[in-house]
Legacy VTK file of the C-alpha trace (Angstrom):
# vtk DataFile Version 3.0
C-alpha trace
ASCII
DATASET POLYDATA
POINTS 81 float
5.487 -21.940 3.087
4.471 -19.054 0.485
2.234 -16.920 2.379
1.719 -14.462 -0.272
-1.487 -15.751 -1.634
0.046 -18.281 -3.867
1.999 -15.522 -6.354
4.805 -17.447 -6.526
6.814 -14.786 -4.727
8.541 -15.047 -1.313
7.328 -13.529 1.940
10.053 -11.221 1.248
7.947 -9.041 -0.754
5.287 -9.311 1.925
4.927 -6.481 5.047
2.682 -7.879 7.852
1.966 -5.024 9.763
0.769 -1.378 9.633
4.313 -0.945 11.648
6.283 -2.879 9.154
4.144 -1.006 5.449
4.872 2.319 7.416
8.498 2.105 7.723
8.719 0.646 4.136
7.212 3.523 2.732
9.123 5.903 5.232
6.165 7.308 6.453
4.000 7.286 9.852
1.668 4.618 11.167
-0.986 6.818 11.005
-0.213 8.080 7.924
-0.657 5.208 5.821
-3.968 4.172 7.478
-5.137 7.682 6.076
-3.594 6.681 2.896
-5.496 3.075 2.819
-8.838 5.073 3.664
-8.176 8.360 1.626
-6.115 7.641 -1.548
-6.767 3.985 -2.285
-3.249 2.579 -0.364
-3.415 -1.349 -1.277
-3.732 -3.421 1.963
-5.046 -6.757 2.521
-6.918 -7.896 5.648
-7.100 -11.381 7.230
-10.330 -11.654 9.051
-10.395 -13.425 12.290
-13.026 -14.353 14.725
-12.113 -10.791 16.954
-10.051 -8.991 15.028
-7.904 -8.540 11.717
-4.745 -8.473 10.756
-3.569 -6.462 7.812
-0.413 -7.413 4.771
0.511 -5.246 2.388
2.483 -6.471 -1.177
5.835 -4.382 -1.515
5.534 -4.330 -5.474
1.809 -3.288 -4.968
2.755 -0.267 -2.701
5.709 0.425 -5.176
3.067 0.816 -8.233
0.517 2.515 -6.041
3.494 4.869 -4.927
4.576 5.685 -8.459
1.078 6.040 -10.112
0.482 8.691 -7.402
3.771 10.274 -8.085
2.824 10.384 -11.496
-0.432 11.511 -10.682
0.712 14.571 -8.447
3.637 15.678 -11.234
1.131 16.288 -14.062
0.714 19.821 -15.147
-3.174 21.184 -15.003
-4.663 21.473 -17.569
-5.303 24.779 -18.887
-7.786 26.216 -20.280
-7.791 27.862 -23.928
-10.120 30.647 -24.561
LINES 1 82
81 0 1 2 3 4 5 6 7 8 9 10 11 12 13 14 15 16 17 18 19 20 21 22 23 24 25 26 27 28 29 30 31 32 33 34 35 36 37 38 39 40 41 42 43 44 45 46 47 48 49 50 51 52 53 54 55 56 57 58 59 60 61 62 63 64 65 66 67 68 69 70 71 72 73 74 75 76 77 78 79 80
């Protein structure tokens, strides 16, 4: 069963927990909540009657990770007078 919205792709590529999307990106629980809230981190949530449950994409995170990479590497921009 493909339980990555239909992509094609295997659950493989899928992380099912704030646990599991922390350890993937090396980082704190805690951490990436912030990052979700903060800086735009792409999670998904399944809503449920009580509660949700949150998946996260590993190729998503992996172009969300870069882009901010890329993001934090640029040089300002300076001003010419």
């Amino acid at each position: 069963m493909d339980m990555a919205g239909g992509s094609g792709k295997g659950s493989s590529d899928r992380l099912d927990s704030w646990k599991e999307i922390a350890a993937y990106l090396n980082k704190g629980t805690r951490t990436v909540q912030r990052w979700e809230v903060r800086e735009g981190l792409p999670v998904h949530r399944l809503r449920h009657e009580q509660a949700s449950s949150v998946y996260a994409v590993k190729s998503e995170l992996d172009a969300w990770w870069e882009a901010r990479r890329a993001e934090r590497t640029k040089p300002p921009l300076q001003k010419h007078l």
